[in-house]
N, CA, C and O atoms as a MOPAC input file, in Angstrom:
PM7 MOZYME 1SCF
protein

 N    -13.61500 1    23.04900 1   -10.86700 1
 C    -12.93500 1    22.28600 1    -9.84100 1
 C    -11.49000 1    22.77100 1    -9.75700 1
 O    -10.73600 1    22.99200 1   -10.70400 1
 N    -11.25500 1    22.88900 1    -8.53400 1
 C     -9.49700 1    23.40200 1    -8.53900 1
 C     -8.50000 1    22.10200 1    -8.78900 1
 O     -8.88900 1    20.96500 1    -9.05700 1
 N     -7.39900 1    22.44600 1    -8.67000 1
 C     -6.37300 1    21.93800 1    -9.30200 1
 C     -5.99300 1    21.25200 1    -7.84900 1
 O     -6.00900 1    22.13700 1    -6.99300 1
 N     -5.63000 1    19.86900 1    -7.25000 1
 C     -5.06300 1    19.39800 1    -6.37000 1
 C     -3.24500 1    20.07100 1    -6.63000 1
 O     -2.45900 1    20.30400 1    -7.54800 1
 N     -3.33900 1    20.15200 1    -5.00900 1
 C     -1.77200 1    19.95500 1    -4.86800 1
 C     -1.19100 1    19.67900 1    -3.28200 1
 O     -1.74600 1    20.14100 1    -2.28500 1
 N     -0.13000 1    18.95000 1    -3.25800 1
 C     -0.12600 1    18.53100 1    -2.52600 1
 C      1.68800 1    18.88300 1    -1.74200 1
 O      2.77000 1    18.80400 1    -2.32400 1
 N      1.46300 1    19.19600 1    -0.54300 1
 C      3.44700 1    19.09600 1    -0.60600 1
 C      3.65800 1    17.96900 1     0.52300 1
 O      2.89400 1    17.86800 1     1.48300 1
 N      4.70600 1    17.18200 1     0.32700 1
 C      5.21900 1    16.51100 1     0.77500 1
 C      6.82000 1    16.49100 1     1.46300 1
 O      7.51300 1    17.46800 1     1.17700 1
 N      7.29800 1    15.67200 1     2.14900 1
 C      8.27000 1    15.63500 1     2.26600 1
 C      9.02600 1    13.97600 1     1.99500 1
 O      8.75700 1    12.89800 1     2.52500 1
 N     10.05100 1    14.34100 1     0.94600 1
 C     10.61600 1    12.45400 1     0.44400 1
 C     12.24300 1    12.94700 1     1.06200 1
 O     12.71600 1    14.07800 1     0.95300 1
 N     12.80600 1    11.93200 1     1.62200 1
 C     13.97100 1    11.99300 1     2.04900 1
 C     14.47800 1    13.55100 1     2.59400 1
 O     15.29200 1    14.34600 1     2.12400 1
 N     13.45100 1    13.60000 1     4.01400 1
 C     14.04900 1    15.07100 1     4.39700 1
 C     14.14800 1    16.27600 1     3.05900 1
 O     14.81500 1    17.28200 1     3.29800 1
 N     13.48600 1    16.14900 1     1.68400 1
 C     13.40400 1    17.12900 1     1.33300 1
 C     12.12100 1    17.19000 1     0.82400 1
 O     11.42400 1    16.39200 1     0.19600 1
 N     11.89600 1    18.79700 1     1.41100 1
 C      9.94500 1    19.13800 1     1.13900 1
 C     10.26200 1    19.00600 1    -0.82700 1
 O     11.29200 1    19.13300 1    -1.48900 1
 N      8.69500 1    18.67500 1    -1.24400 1
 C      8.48100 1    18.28100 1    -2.50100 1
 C      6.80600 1    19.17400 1    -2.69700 1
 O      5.80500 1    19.17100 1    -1.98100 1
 N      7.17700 1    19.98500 1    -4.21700 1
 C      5.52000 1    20.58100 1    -3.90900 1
 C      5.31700 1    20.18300 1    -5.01700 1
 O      6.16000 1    20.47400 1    -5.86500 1
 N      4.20000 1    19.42200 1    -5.39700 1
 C      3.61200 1    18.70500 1    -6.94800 1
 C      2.19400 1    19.22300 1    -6.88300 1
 O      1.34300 1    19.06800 1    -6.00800 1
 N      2.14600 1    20.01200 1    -8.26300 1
 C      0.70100 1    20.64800 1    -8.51800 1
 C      0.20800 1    19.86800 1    -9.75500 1
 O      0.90600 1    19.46300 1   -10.68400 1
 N     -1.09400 1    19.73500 1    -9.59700 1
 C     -2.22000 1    18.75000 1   -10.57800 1
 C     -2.10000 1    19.56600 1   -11.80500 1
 O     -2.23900 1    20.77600 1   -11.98500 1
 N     -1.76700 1    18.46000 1   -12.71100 1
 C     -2.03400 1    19.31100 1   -14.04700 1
 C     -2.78400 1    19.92400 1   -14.18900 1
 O     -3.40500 1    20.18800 1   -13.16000 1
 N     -3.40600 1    20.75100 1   -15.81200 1
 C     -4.45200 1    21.15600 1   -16.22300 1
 C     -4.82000 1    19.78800 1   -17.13300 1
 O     -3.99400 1    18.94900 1   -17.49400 1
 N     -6.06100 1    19.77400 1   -17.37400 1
 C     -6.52000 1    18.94600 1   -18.05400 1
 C     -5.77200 1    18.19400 1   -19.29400 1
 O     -5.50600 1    17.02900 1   -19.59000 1
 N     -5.60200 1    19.32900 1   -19.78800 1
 C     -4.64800 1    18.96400 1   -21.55700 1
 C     -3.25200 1    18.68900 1   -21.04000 1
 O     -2.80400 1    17.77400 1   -21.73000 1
 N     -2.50100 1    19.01000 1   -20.27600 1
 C     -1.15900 1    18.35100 1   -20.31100 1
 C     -1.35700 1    16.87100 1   -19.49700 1
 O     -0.64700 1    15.93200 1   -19.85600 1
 N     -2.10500 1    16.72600 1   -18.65500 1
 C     -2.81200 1    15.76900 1   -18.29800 1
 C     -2.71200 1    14.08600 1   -19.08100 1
 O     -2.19800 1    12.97500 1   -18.95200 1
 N     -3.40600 1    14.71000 1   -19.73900 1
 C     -3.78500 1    14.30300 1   -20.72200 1
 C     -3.04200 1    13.57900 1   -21.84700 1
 O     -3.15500 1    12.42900 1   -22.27200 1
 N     -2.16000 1    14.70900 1   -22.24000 1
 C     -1.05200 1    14.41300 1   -22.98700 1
 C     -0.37600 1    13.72500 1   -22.63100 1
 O     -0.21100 1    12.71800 1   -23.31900 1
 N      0.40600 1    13.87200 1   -21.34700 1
 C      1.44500 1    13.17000 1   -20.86600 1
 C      1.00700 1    11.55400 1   -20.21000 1
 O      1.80200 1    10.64200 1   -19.98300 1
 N     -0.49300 1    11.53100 1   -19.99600 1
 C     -0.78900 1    10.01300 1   -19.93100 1
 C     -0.49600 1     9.42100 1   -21.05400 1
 O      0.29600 1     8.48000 1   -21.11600 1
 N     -1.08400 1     9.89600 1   -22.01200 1
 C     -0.87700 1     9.11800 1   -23.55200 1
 C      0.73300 1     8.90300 1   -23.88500 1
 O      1.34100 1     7.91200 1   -24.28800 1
 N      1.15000 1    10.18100 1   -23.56600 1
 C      2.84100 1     9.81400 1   -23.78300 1
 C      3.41300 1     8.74000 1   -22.58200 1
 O      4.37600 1     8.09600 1   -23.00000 1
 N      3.12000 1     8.49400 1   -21.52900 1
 C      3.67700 1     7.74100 1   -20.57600 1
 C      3.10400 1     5.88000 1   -20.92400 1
 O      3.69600 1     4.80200 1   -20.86500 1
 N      1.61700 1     6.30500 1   -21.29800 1
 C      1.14800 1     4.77000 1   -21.69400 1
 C      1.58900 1     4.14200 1   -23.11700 1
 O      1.41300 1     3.01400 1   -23.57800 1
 N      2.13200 1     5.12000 1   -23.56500 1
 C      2.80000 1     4.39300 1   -25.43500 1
 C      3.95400 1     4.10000 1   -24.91700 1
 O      4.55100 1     3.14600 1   -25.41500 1
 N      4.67200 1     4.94700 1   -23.61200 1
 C      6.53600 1     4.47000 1   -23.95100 1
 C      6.51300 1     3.56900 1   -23.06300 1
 O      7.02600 1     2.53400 1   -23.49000 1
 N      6.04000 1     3.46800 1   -21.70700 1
 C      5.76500 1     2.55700 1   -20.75600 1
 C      4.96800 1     1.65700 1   -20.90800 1
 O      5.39400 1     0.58300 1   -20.48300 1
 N      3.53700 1     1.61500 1   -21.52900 1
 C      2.69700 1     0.60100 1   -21.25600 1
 C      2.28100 1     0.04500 1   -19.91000 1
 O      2.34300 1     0.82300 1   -18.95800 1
 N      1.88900 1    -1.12100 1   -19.71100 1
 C      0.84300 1    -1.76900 1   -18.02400 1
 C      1.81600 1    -1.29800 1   -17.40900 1
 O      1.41400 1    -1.04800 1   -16.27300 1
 N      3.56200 1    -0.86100 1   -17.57500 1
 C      4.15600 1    -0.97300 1   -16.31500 1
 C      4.22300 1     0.72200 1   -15.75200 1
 O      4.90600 1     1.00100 1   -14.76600 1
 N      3.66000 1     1.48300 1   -16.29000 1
 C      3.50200 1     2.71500 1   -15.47700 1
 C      2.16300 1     2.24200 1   -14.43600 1
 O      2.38100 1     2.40700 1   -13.23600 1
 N      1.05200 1     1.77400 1   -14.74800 1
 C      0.00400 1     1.56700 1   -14.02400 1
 C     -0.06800 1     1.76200 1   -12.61300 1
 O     -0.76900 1     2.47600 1   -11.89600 1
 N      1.32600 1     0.49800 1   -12.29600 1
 C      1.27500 1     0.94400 1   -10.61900 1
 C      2.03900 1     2.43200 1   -10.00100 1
 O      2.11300 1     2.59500 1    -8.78300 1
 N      2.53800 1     3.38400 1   -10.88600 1
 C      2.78900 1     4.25500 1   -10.12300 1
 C      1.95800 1     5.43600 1   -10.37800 1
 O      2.00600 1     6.45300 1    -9.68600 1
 N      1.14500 1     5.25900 1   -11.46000 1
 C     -0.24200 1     5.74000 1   -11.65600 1
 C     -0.80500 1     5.51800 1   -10.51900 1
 O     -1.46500 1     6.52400 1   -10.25800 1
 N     -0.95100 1     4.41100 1    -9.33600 1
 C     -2.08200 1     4.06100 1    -8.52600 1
 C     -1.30500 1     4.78700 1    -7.40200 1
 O     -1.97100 1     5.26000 1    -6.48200 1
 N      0.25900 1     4.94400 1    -7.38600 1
 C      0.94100 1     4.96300 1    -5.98200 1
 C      1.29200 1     3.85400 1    -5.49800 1
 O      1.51600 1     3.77100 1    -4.29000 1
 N      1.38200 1     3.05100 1    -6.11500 1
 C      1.82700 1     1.48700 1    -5.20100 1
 C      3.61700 1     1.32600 1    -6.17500 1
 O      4.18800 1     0.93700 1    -5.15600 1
 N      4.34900 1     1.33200 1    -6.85400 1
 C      5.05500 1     1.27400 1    -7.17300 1
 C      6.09200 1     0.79800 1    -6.32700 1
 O      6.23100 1     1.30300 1    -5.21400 1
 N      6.88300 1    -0.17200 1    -6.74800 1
 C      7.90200 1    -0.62000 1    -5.81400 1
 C      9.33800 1    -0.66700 1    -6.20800 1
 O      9.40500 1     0.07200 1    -7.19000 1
 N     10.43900 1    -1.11600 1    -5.97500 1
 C     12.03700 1    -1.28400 1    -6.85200 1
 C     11.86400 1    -2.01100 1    -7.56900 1
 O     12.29800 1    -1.45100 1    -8.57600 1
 N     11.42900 1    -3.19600 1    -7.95100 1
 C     11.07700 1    -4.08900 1    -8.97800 1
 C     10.14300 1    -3.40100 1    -9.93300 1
 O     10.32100 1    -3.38900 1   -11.15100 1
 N      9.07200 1    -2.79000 1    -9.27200 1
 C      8.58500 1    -2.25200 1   -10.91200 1
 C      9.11400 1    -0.81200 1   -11.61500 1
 O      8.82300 1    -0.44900 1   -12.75500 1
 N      9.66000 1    -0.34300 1   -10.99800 1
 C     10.93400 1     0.87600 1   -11.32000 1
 C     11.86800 1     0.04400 1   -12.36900 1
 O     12.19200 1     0.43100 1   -13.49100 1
 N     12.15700 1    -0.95500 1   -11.86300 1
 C     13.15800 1    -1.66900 1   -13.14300 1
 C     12.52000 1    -2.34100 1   -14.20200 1
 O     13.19300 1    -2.67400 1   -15.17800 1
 N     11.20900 1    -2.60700 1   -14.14100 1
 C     10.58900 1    -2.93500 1   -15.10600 1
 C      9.85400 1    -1.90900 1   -16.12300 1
 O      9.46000 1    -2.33700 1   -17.20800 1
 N      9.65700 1    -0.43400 1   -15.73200 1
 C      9.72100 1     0.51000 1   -15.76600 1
 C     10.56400 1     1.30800 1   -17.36900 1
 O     10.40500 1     1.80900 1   -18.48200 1
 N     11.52000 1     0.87300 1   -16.27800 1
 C     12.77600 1     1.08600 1   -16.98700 1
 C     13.51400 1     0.53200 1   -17.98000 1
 O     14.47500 1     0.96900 1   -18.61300 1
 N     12.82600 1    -0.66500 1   -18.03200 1
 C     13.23400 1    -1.67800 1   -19.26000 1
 C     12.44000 1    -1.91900 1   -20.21700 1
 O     12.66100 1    -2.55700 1   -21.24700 1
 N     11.07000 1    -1.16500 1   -19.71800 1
 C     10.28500 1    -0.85200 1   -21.22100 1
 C     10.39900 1     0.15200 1   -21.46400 1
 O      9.45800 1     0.33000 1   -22.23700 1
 N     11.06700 1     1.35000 1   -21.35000 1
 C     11.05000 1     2.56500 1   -21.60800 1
 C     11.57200 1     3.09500 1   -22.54600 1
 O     11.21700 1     4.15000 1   -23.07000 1
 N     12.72100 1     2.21600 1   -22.93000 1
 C     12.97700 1     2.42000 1   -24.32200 1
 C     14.21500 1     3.40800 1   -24.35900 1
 O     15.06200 1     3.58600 1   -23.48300 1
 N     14.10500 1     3.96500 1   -25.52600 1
 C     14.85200 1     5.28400 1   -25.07500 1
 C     14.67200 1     6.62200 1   -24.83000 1
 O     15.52600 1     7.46400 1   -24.55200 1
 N     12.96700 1     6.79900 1   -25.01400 1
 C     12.45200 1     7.80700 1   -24.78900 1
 C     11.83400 1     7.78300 1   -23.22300 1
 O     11.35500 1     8.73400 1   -22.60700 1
 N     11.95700 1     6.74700 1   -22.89000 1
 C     11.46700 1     7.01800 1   -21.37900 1
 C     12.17100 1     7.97500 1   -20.42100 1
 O     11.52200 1     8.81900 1   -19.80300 1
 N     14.00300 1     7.80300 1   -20.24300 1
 C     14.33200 1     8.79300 1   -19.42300 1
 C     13.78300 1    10.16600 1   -19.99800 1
 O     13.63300 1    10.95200 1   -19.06300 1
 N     13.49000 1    10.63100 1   -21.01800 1
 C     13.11800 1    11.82700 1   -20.95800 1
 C     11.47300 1    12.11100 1   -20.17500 1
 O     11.31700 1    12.93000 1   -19.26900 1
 N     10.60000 1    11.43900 1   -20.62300 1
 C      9.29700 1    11.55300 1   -19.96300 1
 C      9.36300 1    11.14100 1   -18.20200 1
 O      8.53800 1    11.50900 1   -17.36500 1
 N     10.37600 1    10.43100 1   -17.99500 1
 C     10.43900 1    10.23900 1   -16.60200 1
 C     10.86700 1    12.00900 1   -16.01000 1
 O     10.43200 1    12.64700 1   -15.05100 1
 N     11.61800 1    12.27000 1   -16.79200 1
 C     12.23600 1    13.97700 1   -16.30100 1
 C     11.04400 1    14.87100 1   -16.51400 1
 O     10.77700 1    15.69100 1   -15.63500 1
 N     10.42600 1    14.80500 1   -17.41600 1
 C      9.43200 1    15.88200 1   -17.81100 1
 C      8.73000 1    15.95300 1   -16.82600 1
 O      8.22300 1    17.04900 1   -16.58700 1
 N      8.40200 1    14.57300 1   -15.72700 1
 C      7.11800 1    14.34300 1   -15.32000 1
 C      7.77700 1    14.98700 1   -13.84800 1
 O      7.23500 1    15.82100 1   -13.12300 1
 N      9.11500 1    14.32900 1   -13.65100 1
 C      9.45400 1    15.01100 1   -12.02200 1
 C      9.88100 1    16.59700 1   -12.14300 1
 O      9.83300 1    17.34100 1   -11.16400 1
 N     10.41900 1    17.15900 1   -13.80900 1
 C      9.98800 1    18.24000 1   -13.76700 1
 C      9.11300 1    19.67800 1   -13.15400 1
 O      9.22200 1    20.88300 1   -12.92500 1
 N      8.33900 1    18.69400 1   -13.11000 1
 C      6.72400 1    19.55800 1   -12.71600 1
 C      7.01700 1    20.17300 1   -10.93600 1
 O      6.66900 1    21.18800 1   -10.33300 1
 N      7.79700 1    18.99600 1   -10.58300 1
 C      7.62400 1    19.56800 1    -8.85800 1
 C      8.32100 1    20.63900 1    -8.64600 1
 O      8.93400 1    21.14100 1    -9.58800 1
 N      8.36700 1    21.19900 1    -7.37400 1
 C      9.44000 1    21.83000 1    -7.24400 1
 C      9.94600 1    20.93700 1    -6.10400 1
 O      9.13500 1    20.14000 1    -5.63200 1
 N     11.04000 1    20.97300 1    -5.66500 1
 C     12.03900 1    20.48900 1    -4.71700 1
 C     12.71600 1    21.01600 1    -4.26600 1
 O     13.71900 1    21.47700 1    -4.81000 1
 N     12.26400 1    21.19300 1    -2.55900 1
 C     13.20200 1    22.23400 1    -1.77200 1
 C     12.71100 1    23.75100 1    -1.81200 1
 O     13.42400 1    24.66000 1    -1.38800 1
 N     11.49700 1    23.95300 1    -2.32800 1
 C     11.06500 1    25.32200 1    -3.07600 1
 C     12.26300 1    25.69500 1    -4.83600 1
 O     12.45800 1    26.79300 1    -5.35600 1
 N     12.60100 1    24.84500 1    -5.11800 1
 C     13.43500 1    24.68900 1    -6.37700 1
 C     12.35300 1    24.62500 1    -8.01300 1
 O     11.48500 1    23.76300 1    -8.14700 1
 N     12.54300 1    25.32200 1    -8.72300 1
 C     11.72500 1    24.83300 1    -9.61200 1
 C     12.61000 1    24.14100 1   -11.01900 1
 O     13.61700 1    24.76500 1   -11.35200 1
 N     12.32800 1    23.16100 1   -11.64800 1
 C     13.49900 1    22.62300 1   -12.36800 1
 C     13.21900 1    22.93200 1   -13.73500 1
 O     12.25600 1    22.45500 1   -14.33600 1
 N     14.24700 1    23.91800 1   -14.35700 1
 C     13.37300 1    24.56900 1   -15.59900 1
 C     14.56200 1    23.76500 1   -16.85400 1
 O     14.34500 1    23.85400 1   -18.06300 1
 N     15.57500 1    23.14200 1   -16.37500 1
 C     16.27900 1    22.79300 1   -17.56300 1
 C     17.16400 1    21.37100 1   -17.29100 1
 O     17.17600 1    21.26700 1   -16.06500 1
 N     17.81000 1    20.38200 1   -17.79000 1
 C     18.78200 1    19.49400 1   -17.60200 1
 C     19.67200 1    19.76100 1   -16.24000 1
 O     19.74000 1    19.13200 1   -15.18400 1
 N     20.40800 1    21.10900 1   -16.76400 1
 C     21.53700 1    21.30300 1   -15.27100 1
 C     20.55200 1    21.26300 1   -14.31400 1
 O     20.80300 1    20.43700 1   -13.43600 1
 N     19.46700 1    21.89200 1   -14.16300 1
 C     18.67800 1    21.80600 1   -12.50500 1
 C     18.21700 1    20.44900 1   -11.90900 1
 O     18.26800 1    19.96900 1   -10.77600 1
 N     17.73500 1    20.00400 1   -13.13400 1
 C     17.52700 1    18.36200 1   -13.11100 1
 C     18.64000 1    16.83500 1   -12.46300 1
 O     18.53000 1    15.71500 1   -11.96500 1
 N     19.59000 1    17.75900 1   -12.89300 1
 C     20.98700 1    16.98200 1   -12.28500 1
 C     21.54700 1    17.33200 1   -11.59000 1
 O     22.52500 1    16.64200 1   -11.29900 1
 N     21.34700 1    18.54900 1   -10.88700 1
 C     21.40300 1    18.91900 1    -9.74000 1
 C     21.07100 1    18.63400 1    -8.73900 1
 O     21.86700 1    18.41400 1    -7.82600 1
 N     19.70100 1    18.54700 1    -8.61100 1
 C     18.58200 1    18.02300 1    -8.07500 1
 C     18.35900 1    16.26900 1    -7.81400 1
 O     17.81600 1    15.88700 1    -6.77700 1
 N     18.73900 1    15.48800 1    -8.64900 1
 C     18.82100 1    14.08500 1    -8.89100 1
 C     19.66600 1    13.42000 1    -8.90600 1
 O     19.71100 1    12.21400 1    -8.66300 1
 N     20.72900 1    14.36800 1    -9.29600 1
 C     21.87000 1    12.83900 1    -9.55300 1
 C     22.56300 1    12.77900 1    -7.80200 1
 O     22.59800 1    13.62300 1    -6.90700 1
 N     23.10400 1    11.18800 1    -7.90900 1
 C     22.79200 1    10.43700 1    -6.96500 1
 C     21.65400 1    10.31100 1    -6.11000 1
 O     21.77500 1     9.80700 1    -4.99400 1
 N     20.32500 1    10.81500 1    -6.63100 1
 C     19.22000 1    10.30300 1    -6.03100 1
 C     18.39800 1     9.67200 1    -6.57500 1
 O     17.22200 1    10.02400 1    -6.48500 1
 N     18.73300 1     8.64100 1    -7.24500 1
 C     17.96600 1     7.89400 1    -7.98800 1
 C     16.39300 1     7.31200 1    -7.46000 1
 O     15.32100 1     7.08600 1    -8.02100 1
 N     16.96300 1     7.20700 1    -5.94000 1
 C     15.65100 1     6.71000 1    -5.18700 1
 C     14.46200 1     7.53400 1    -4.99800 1
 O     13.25800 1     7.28500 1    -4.92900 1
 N     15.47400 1     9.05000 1    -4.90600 1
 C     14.44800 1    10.32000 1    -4.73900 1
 C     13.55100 1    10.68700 1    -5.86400 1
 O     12.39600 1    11.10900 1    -5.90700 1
 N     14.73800 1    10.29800 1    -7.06000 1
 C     13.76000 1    10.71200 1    -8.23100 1
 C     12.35600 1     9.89500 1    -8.19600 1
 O     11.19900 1    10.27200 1    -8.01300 1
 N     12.84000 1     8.82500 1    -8.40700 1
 C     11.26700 1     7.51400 1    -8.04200 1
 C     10.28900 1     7.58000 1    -7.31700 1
 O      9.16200 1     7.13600 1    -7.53900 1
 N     10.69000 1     8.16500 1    -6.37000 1
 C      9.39200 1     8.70900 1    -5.51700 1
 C      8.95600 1     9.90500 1    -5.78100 1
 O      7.74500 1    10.09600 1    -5.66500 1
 N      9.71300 1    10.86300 1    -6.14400 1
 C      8.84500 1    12.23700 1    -6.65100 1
 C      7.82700 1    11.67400 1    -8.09600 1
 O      6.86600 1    12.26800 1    -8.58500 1
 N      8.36700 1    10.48600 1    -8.48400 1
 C      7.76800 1    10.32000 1   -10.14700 1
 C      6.54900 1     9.68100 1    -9.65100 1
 O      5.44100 1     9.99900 1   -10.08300 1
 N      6.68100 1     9.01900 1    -8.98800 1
 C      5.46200 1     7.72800 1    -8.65100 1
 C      4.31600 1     9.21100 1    -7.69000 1
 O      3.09600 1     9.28700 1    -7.83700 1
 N      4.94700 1     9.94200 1    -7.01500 1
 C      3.99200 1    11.22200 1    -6.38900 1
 C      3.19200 1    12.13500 1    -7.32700 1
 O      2.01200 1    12.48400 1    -7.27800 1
 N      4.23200 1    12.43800 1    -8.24700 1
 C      4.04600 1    13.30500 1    -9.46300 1
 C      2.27800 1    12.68200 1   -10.39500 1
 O      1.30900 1    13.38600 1   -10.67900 1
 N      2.52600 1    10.72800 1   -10.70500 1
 C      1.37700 1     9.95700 1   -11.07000 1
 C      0.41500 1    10.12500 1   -10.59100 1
 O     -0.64500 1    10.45400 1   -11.12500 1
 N      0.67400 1     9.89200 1    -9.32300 1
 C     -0.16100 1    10.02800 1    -8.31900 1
 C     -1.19600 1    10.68300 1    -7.91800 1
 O     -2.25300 1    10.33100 1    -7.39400 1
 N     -0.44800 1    12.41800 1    -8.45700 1
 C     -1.49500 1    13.49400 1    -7.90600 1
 C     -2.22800 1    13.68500 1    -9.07600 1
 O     -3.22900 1    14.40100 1    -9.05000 1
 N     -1.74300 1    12.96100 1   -10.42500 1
 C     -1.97600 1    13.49000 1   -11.11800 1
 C     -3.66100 1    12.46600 1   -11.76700 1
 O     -4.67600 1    12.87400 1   -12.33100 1
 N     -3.18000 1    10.91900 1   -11.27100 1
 C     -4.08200 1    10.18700 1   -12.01900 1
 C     -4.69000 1     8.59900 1   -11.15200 1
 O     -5.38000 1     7.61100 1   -11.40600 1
 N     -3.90900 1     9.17700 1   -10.04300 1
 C     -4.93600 1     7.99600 1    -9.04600 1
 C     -6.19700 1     7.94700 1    -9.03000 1
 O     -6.86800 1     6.94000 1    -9.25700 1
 N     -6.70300 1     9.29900 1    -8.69300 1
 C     -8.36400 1     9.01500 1    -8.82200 1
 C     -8.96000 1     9.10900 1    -9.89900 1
 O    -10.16600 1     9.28500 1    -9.72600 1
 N     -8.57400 1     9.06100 1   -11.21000 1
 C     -9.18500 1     8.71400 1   -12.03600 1
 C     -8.76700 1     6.95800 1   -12.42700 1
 O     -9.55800 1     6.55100 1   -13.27800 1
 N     -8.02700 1     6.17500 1   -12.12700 1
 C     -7.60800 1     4.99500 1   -12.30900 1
 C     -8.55900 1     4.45100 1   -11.21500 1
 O     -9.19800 1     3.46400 1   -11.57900 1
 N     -8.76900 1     4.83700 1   -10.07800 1
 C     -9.67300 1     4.02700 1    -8.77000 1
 C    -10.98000 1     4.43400 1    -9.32100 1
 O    -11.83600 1     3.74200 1    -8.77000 1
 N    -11.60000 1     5.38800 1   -10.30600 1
 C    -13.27300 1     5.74700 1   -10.56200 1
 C    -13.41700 1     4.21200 1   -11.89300 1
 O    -14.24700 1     3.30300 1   -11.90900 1
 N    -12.51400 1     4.42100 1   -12.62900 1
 C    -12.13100 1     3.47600 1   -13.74600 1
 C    -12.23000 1     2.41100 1   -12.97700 1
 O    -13.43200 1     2.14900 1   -12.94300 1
 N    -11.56100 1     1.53700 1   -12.24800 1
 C    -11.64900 1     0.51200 1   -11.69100 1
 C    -12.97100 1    -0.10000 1   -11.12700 1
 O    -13.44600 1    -1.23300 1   -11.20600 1
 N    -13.47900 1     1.28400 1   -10.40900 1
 C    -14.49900 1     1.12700 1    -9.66500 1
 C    -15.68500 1     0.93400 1   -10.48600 1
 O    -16.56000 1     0.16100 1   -10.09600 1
 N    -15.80000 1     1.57500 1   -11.60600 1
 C    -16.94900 1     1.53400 1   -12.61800 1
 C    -16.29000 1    -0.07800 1   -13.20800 1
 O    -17.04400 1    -0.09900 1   -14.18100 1
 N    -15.84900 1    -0.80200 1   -13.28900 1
 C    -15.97900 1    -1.99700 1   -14.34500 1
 C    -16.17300 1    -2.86400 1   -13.01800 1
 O    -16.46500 1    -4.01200 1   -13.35400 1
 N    -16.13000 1    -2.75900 1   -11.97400 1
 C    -16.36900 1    -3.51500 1   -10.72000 1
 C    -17.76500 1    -3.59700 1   -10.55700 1
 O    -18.33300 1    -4.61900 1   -10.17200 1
 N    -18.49700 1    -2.22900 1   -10.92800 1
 C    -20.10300 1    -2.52800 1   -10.68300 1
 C    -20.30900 1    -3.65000 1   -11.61500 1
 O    -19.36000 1    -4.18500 1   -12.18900 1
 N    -21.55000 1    -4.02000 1   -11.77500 1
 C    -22.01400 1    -5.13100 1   -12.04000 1
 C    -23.32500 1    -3.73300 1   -13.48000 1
 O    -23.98200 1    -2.70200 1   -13.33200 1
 N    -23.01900 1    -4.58600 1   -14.52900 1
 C    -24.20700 1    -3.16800 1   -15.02800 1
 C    -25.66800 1    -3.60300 1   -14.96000 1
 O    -26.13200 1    -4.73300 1   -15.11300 1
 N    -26.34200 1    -2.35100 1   -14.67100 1
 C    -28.29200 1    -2.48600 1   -14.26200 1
 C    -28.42600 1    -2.78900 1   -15.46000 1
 O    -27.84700 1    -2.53100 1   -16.51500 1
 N    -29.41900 1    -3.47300 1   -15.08100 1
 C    -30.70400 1    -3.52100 1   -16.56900 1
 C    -31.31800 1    -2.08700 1   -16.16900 1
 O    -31.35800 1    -1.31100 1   -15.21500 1
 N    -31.80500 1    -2.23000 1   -17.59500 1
 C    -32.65100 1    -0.72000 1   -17.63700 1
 C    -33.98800 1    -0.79400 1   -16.88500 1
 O    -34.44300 1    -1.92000 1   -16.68500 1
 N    -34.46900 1    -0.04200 1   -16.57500 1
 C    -35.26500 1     0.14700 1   -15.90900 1
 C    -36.59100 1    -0.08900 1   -16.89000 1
 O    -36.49600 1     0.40600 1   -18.01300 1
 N    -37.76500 1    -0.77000 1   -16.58000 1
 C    -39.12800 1    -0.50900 1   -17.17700 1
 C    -39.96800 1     0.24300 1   -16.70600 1
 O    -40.13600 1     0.46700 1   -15.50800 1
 N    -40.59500 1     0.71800 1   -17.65300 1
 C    -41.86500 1     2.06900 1   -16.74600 1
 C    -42.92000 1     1.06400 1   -16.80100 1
 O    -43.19800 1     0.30200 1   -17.72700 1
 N    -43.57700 1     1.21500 1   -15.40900 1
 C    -44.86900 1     0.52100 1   -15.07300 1
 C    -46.03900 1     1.05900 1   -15.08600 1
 O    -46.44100 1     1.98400 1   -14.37900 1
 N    -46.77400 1     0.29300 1   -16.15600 1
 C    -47.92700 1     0.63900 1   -16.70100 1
 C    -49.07100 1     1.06900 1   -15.90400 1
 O    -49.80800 1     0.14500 1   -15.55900 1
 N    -49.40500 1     2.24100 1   -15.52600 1
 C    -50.62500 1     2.81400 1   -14.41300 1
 C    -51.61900 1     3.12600 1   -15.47600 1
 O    -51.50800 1     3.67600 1   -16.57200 1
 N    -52.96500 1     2.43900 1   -14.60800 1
 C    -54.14400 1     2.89500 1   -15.28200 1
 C    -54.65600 1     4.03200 1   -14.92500 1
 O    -55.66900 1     4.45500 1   -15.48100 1

């Protein structure tokens, strides 16, 4: 299966966010759900709003601003690719709003549809098993 990607445009500037590979994936859920906990969820789904950005942010601890960077890391911005701190603050500072939406995009491409298959599977109702019927 290929890798989603998607480009966008957030505040008049184009944004290109490519789907992880599996293992960083991976990783960085586990790292986002230990420092964040339920309150990454909604930008996992894409619904994220200013209130849960600050809630966000107030479980994050002190390792969160870094995983918040790692994660908007990944995009490029503007055709920009952000390989260190200075590009990062280049790129972000005074855009606090921009960053939030590249982060909640970044979740997004990365783990919406596996959060809506998850959802969707505890929504079914589970079958009984099936019996084989006895033919003479």
């Amino acid at each position: 299966m290929a890798m989603k990607d998607i480009n966008i445009v957030v505040e008049d500037t184009p944004v290109y966010i490519r789907q992880w590979a599996a293992s960083t994936a991976i990783s960085n859920l586990s790292k986002g759900l230990e420092i964040f906990g339920d309150d990454l969820v909604p930008f996992l789904r894409g619904e994220a709003d200013f209130v849960q950005i600050l809630r966000l942010l107030r479980a994050a601890g002190s390792n969160g601003p870094e995983v918040i960077q790692e994660f908007v890391s990944s995009a490029r911005v503007d055709g920009a690719e952000i390989r260190n701190t200075q590009d990062y603050n280049k790129i972000y500072t005074g855009r606090l709003t921009f960053l939030f939406e590249v982060f909640t995009k970044v979740c997004e491409v990365n783990y919406k549809d596996f959060f809506e298959q998850g959802l969707n599977s505890q929504e079914q109702p589970p079958q009984a098993p099936q019996k084989e019927s006895a033919q003479a």
